[in-house]
RODO-2510 file (C-alpha; in nm, 4 decimals, decimal comma):
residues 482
     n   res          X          Y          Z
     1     x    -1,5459    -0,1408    -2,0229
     2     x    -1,4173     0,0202    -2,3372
     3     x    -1,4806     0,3973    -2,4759
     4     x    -1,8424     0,4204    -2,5795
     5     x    -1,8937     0,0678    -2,5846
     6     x    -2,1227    -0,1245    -2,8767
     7     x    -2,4802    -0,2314    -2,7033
     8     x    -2,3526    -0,6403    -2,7300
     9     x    -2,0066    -0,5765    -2,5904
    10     x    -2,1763    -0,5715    -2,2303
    11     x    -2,5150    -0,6592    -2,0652
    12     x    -2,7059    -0,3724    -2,0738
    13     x    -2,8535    -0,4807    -1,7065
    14     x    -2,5072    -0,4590    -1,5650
    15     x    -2,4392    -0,1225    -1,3564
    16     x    -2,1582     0,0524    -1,4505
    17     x    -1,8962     0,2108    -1,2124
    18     x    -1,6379     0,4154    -1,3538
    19     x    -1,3296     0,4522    -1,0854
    20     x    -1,0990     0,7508    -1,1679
    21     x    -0,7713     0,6973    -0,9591
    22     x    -0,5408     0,3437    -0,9611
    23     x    -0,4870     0,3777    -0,5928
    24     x    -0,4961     0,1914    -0,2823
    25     x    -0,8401     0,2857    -0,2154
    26     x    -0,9520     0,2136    -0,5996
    27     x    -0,7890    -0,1090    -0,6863
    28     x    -0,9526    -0,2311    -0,3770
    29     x    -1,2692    -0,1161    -0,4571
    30     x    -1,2337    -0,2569    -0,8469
    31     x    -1,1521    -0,6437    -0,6620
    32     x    -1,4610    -0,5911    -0,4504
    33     x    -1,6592    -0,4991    -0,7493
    34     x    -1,5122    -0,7922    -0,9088
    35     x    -1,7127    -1,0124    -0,7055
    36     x    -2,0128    -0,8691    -0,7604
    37     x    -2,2195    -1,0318    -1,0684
    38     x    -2,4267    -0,7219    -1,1721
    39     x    -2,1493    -0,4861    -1,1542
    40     x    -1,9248    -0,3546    -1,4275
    41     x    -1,6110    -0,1017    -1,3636
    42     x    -1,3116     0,0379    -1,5732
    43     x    -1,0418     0,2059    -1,3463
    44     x    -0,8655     0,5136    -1,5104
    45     x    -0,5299     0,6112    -1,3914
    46     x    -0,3667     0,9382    -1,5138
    47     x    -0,0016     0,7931    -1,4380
    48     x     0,1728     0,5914    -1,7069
    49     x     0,2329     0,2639    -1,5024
    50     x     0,0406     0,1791    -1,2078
    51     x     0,3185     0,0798    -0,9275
    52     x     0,5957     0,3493    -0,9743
    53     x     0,9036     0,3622    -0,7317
    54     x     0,8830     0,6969    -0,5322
    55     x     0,9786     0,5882    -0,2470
    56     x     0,6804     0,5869    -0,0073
    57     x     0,5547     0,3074     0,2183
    58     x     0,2358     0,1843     0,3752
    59     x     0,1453    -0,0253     0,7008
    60     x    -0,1560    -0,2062     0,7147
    61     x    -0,3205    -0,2357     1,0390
    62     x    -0,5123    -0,5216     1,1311
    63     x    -0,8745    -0,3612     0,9892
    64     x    -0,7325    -0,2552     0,6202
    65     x    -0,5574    -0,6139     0,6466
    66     x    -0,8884    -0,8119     0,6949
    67     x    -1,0693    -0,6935     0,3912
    68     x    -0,7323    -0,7707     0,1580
    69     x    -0,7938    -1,1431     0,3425
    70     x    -1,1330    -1,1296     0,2740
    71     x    -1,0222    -1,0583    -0,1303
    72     x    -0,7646    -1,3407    -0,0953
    73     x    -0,4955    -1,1113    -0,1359
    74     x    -0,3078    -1,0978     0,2193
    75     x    -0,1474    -1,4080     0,2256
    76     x     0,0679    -1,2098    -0,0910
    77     x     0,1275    -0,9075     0,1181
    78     x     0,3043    -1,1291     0,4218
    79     x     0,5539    -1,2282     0,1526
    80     x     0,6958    -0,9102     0,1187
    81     x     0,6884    -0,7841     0,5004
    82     x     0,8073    -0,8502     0,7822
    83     x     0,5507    -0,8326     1,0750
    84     x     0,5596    -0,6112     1,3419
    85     x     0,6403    -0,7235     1,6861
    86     x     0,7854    -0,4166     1,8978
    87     x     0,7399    -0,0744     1,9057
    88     x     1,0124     0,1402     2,0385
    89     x     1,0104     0,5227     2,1066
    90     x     1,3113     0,7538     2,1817
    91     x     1,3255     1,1699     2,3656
    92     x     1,5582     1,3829     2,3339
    93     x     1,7079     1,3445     2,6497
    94     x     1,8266     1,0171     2,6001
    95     x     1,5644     0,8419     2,7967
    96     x     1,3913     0,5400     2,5821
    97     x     1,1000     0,2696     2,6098
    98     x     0,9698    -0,0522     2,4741
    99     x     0,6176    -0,1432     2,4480
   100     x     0,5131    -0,4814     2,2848
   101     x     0,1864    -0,2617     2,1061
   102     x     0,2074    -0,5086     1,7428
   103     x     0,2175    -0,8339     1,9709
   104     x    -0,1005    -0,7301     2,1571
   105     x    -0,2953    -0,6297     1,8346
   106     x    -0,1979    -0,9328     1,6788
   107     x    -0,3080    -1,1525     1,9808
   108     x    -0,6622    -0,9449     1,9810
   109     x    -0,7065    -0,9442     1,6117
   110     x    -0,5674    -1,2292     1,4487
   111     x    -0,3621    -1,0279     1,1868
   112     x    -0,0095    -0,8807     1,2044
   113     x     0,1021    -0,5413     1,1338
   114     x     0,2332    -0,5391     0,7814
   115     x     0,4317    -0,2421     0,6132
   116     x     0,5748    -0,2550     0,2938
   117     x     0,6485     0,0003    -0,0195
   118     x     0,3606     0,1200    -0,1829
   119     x     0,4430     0,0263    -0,5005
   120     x     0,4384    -0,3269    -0,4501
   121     x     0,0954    -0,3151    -0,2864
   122     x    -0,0281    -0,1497    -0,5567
   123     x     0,1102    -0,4278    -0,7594
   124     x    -0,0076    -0,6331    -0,5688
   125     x    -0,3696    -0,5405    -0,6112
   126     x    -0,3478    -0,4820    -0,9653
   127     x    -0,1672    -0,7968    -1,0775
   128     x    -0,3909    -0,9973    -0,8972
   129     x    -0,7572    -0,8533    -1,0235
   130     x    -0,9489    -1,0774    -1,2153
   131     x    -0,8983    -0,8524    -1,5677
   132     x    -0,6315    -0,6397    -1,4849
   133     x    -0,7121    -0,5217    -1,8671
   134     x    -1,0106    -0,3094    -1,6720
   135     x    -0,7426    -0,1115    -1,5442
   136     x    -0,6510     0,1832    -1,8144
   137     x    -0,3198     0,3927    -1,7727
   138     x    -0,2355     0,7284    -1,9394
   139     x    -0,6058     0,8398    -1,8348
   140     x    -0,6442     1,1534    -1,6814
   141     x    -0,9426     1,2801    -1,6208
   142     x    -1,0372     1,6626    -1,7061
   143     x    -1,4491     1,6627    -1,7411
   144     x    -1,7383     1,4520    -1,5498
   145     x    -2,0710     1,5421    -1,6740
   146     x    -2,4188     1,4343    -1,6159
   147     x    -2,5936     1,2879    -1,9243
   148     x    -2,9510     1,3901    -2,0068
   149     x    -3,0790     1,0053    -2,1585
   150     x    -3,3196     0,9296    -1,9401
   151     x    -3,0836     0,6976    -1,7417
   152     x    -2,9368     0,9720    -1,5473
   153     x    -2,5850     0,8467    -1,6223
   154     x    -2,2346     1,0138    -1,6313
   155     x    -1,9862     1,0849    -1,8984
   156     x    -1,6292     1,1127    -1,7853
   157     x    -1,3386     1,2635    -2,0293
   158     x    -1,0028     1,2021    -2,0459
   159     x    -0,7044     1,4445    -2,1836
   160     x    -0,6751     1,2025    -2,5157
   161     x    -1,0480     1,2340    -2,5893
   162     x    -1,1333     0,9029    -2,5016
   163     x    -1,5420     0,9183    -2,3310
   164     x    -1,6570     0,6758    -2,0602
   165     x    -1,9974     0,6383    -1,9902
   166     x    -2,1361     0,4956    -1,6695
   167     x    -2,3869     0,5267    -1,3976
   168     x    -2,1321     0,6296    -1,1134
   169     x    -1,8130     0,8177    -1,0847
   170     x    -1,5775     0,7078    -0,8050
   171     x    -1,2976     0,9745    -0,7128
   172     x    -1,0104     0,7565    -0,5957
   173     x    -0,7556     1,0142    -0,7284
   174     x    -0,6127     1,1014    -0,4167
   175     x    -0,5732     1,4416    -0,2024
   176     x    -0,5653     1,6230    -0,5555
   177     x    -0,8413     1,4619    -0,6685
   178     x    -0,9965     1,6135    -0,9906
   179     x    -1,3174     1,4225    -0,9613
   180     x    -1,4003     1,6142    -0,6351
   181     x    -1,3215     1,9122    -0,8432
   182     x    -1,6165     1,8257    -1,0559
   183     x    -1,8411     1,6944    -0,8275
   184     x    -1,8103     2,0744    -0,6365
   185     x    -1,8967     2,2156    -0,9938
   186     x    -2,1707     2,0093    -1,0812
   187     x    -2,2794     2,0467    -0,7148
   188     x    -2,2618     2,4119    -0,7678
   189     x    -2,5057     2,3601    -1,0812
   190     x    -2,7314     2,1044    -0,9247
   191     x    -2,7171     2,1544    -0,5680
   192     x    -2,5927     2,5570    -0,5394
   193     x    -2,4608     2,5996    -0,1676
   194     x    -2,4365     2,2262    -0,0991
   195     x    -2,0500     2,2704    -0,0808
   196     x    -1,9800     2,5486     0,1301
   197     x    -1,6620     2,7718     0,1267
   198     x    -1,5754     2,6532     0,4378
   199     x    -1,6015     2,3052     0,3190
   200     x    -1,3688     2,3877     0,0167
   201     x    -1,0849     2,5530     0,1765
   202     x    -1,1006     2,2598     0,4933
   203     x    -0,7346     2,1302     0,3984
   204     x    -0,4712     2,2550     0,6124
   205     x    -0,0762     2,1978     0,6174
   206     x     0,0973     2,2325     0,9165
   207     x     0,3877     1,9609     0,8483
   208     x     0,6376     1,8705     0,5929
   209     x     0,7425     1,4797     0,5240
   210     x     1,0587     1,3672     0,3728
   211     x     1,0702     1,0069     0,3374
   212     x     1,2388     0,7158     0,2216
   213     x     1,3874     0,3419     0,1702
   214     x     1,7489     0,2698     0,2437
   215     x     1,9419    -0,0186     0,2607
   216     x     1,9754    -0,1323     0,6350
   217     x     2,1821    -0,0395     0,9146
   218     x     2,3244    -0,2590     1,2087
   219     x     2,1243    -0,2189     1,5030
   220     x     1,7775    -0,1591     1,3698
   221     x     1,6609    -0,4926     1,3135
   222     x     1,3601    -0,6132     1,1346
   223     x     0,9709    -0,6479     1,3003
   224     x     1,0362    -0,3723     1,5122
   225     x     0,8915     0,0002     1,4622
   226     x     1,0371     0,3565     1,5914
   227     x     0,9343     0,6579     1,6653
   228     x     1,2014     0,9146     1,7579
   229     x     1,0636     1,2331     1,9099
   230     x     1,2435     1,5304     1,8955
   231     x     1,1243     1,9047     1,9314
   232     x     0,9389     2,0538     1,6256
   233     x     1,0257     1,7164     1,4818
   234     x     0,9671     1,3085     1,4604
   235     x     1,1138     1,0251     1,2822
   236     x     0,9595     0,6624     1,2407
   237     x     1,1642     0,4118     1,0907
   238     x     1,0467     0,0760     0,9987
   239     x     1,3351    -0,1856     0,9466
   240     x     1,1697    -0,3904     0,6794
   241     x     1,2491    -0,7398     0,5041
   242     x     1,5328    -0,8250     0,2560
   243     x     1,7401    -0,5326     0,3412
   244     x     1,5367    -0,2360     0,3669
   245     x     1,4558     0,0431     0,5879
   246     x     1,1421     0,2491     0,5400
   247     x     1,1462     0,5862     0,7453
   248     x     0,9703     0,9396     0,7592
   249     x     1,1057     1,2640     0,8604
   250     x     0,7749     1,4695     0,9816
   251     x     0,8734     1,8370     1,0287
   252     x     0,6888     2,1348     1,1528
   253     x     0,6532     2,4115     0,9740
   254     x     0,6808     2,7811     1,1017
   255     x     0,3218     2,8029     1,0599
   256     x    -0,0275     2,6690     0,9061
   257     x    -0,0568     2,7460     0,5695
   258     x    -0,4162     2,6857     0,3612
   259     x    -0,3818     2,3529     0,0983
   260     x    -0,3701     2,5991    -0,2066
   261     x    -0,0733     2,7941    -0,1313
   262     x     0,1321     2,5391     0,1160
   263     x     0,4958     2,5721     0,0828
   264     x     0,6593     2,3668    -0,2900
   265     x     0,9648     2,1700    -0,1969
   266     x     1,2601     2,0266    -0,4373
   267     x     1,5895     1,8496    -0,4125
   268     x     1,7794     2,1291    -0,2418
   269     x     1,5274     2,1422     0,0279
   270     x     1,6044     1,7613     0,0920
   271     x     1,9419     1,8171     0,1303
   272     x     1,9505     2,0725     0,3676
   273     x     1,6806     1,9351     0,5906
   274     x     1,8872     1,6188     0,5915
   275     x     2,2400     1,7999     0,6759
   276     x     2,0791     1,9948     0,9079
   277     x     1,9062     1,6991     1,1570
   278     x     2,1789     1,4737     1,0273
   279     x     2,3231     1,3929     1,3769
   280     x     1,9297     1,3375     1,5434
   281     x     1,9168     1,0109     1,7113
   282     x     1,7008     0,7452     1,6168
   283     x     1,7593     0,4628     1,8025
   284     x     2,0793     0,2485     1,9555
   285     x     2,3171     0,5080     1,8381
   286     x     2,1919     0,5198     1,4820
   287     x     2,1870     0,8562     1,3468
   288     x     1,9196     1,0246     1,1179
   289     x     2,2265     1,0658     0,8937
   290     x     2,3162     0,6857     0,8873
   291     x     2,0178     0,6405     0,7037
   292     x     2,0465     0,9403     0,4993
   293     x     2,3894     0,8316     0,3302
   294     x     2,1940     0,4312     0,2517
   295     x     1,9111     0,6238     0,1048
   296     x     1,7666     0,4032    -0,2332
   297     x     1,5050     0,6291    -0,3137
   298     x     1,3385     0,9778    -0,0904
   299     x     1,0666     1,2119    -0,1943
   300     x     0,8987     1,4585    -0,0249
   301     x     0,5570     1,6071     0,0355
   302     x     0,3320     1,8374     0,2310
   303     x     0,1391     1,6333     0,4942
   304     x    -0,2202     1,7777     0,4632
   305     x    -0,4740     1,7376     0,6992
   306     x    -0,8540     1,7359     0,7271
   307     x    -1,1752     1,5651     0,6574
   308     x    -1,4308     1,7085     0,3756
   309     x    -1,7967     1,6407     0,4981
   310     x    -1,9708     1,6085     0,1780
   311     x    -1,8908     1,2775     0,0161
   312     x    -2,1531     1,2327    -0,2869
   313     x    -2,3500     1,4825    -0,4839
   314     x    -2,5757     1,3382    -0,7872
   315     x    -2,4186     1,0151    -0,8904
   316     x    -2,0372     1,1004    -0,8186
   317     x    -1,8857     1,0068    -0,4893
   318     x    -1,5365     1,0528    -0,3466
   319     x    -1,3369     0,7989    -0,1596
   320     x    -0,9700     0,7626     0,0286
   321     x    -0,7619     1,0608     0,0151
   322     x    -0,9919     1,2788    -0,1673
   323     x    -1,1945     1,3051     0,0931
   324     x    -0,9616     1,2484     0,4132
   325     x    -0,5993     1,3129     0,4623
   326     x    -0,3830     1,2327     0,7743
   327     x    -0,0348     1,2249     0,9270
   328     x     0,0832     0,9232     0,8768
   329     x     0,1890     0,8506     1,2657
   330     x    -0,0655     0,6391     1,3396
   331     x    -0,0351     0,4667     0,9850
   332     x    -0,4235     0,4933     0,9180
   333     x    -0,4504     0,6752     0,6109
   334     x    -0,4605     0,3493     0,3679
   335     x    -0,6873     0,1431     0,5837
   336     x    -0,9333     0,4118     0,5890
   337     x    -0,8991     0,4116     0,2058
   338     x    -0,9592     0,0564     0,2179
   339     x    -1,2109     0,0752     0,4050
   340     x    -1,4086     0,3443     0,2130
   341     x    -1,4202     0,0893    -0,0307
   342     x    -1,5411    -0,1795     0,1232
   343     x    -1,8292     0,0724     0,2918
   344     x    -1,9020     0,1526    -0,1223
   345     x    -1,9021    -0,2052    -0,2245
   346     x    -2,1320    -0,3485     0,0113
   347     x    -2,3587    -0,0511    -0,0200
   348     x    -2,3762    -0,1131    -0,4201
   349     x    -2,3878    -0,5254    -0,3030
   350     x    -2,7449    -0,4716    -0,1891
   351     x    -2,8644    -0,1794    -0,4043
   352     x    -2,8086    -0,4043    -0,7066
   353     x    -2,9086    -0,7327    -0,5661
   354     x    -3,2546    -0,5936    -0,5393
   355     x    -3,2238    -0,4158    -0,8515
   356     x    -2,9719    -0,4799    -1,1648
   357     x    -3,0553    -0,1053    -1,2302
   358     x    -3,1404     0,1223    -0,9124
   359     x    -3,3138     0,4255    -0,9583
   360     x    -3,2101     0,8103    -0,9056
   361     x    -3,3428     0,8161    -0,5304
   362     x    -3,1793     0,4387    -0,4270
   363     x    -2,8551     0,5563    -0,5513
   364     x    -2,8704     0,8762    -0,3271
   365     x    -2,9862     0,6980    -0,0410
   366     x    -2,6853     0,4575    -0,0702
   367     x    -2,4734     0,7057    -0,1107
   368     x    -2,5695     0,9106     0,1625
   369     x    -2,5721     0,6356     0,3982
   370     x    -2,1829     0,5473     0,3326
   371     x    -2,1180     0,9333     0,3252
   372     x    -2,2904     0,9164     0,7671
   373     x    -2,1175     0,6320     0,8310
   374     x    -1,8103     0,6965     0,6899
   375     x    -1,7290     1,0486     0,7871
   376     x    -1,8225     0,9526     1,1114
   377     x    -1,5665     0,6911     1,2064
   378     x    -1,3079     0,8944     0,9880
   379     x    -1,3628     1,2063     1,1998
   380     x    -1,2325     0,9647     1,4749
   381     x    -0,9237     0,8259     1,3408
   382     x    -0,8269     1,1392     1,2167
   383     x    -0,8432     1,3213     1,5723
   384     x    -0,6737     1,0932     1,6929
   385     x    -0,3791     1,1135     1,3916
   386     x    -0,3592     1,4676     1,4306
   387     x    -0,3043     1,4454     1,8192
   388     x    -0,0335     1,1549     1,7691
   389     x     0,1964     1,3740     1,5200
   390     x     0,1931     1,6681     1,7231
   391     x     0,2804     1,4808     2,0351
   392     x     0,5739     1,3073     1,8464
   393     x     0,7141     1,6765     1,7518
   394     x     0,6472     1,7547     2,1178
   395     x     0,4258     2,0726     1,9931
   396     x     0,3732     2,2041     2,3273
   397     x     0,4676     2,1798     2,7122
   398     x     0,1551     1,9683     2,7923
   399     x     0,2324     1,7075     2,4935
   400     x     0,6282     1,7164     2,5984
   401     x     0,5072     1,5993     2,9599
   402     x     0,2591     1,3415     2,8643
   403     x     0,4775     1,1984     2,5833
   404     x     0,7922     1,1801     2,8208
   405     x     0,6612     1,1232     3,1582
   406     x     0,3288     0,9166     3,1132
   407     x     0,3524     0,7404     2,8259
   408     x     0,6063     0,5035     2,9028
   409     x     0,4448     0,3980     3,2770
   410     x     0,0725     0,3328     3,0515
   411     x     0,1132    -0,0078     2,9833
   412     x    -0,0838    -0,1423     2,6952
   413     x    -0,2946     0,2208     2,6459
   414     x    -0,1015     0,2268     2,3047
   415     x    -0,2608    -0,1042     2,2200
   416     x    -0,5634     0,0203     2,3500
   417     x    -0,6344     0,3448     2,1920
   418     x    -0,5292     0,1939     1,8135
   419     x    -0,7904    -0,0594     1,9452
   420     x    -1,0843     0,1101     1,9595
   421     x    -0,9959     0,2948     1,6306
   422     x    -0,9395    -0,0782     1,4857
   423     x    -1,2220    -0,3126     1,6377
   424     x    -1,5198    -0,0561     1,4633
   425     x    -1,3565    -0,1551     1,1045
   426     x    -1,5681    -0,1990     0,7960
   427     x    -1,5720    -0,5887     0,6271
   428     x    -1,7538    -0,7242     0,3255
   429     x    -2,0809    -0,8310     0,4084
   430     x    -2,0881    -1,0149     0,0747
   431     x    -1,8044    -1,2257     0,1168
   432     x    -1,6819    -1,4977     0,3635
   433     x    -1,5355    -1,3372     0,6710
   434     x    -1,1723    -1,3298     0,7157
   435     x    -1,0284    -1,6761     0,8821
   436     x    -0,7055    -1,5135     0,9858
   437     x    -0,8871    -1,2328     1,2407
   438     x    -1,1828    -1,5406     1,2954
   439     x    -1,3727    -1,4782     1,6186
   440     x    -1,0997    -1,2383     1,8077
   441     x    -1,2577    -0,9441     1,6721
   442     x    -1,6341    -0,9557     1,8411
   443     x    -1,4555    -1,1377     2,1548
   444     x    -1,2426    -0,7734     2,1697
   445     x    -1,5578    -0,5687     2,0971
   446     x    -1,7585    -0,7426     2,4231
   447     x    -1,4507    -0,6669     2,6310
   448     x    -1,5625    -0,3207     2,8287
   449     x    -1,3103    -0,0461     2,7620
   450     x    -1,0582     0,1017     3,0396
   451     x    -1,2890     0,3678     3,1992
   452     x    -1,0787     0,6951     3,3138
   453     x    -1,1152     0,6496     3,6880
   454     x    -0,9510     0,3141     3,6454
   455     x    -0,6485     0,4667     3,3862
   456     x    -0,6197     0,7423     3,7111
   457     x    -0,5568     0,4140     3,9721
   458     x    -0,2762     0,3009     3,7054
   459     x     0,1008     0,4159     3,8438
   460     x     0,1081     0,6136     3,5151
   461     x    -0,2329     0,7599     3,5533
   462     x    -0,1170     0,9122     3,8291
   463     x     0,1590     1,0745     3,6551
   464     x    -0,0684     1,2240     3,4241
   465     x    -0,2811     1,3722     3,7132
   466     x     0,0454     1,5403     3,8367
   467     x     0,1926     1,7211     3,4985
   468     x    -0,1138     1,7725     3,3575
   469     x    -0,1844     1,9276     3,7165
   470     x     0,0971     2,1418     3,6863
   471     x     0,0468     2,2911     3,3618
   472     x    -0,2849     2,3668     3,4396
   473     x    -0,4601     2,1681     3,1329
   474     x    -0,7167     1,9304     3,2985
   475     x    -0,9380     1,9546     2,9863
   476     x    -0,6714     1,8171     2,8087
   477     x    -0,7707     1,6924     2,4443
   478     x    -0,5313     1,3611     2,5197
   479     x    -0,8921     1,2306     2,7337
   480     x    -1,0560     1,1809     2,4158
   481     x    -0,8916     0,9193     2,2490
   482     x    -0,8157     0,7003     2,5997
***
């Protein structure tokens, strides 16, 4: 789709989806679109290229990696990793365990744990769309309007004066998005007190991530995964294939600061965090500093965190990290994105199968329905990433005791818990299921959960009864996500 297009250039029956943001979450959405026959999209990315190196890394868990199969685009994405198979952790004190956590999802799921640098994902999903000509760089995006036509449709406008008309705005433009910017202001037009204050200001930093890709280092070998908890502090390092390491220093900061005036890092604060945790152990012997001095390519970043409630307003909706930002311990944030997606997609699969053109009120109700659904399994997965970084930094005495002295004695409950976050995934309802994750997945979902009188029989239940006894915290927040 082209500025301002001529009437013959498309069929005027086709609906037309304007995606601002070349992310994870919008190049998936553009090859589910792509399959749809009354659809039409154009993806806008304000960047110059689409796959820049800057150093960051993604895992895909086995519910982001079943919609890529179901797009044909996973058996790519195994050439470039190497799968997970063991997950090691690491205290302070020296003490260290081994669970086999990727083996077991694998077995229940059908599909490995795959991490990889973002860039080439995002190559990966752009080189491989149908038209990658759809996909326009250079294109940022400062207005979205509502046009008065009679077709209710949207104008979006970028920097260089170039107009794209449509009938819906995605914001895939990440946790700066500009297009949920607009849809506040045209909420506050349309809708006045739809977004609340509250709402608005619900981003929250309480962490700092510097992270990176360095060339490897005996002794961290390839398929496994790390997470090295220290006080205030956690590493997790993920040797990778063909020589690299991907790794994440997540530190806590001296205290929470609101999204618009967190804390602005450069170089020099990169140095000195890495001089000063230099000697921190990761794992058989190897030093935070080993890594350091391999380093390819670090960056830096604030690690938001929090989940906006309000998804659509009018005919603009906002997906991925506009709309939900995590630590990345429990490696969710990109399958969520992916996710959203596919939740969008099949939603606009059936509104436009039963009408080329869907009116004013079908659009909202679509839209509203992914916004319920949606927000309410994200809510989930993000509890559940907040709780995991703060017990890798060992924020307080209660998460120092169950991180050191019941995790390790739990068995599979690391499996478990990313299980239930994993088994409740979206899929494409339009398109052949996966054949990699066949029947596993409903075969897991029959399969009753642990119950918490039968964790309490386990040897490392009862552990937990005794320091959580202690410290006097039986309403411990760790009992919702077991």
């Amino acid at each position: 789709m082209e500025p301002s297009p001529s009437p013959t250039s498309q069929p005027m029956t086709n609906f037309k989806v304007i995606i601002v943001g070349g992310s994870i979450a919008g190049l998936t959405l553009a090859h589910c679109l792509a399959r749809l026959p009354n659809v039409d999209f154009v993806v806008l990315e304000k960047r110059a290229e689409i796959a820049p190196q800057e150093g960051a890394s993604v895992g895909i868990l086995p519910h982001g990696g079943r919609i890529l199969d179901q797009l044909g685009l996973f058996e790519e994405i195994l050439r470039h990793v190497e799968p997970l198979t063991t997950a090691h952790v690491s205290y302070p004190d020296g003490f260290r365990h081994t669970n086999r956590s990727p083996t077991v999802l694998l077995e229940r799921f059908g599909l490995p744990l795959a991490f990889l640098e973002r860039r080439v994902l995002l190559d990966i999903l752009y080189t491989s769309l149908p038209d990658p000509s759809r996909v326009l760089v250079g294109k940022s995006v400062v207005s979205v309007e509502r046009e008065h036509d009679g077709r209710n449709g949207m104008t979006v406008r970028t920097h260089d004066g170039c107009t794209y008309h449509g009938d819906l705005v995605v914001g895939a433009d990440g946790v700066h998005s500009r297009v949920r910017r607009e849809m506040w202001r045209l909420a506050e037009l349309e809708r006045p007190g739809l977004i609340t204050a509250q709402e608005k200001s619900g981003l929250t930093v309480d962490y700092d991530c510097i992270f990176g890709i360095s060339d490897s280092v005996p002794d961290l070998l390839p398929g496994e995964q790390i997470a090295s908890l220290h006080d205030g502090r956690s590493f997790l390092t993920f040797p990778g294939k063909d020589g690299r390491v991907f790794w994440f220093l997540l530190r806590k900061l001296d205290r929470q600061y609101p999204y618009s005036s967190a804390p602005r890092w450069s170089p020099t604060n990169m140095e000195k965090a890495a001089e000063q945790f230099a000697e921190d152990h990761i794992w058989n012997g190897v030093q935070f500093g080993h890594l350091w001095k391999r380093r390819r390519v670090i960056g830096m970043t604030n690690l938001e965190e929090g989940v906006f409630p309000t998804w659509h307003c009018g005919r603009v909706v906002c997906i991925g990290d506009s709309m939900h930002k995590m630590a990345p311990n429990t490696g969710q944030g990109a399958n969520c994105a992916i996710e959203d997606a596919a939740a969008l997609a099949n939603a606009l699969s059936m509104a436009t199968k039963l009408d080329s053109y869907p009116s004013q009120a079908t659009i909202h109700s679509l839209l509203e329905s992914v916004n319920k659904t949606r927000l309410a399994r994200v809510q989930e997965i993000y509890k559940s990433a907040r709780l995991v970084v703060r017990l890798h930094a060992r924020e307080s005495l209660a998460l120092r005791l169950v991180g050191r002295y019941y995790l390790p004695y739990s068995g599979d409950l690391p499996a478990d818990t990313a299980s239930k976050l994993i088994v409740g995934g979206e899929q494409l309802r339009f398109l052949a299921p996966s054949r990699r994750a066949g029947s596993r997945w409903d075969e897991y979902r029959r399969k009753s959960s642990r119950s918490y009188v039968g964790l309490l029989l386990t040897p490392g239940g009862a552990v937990l009864v005794l320091v959580l006894g202690l410290v006097g915290v039986w309403n411990f927040r760790l009992f919702n996500y077991l």
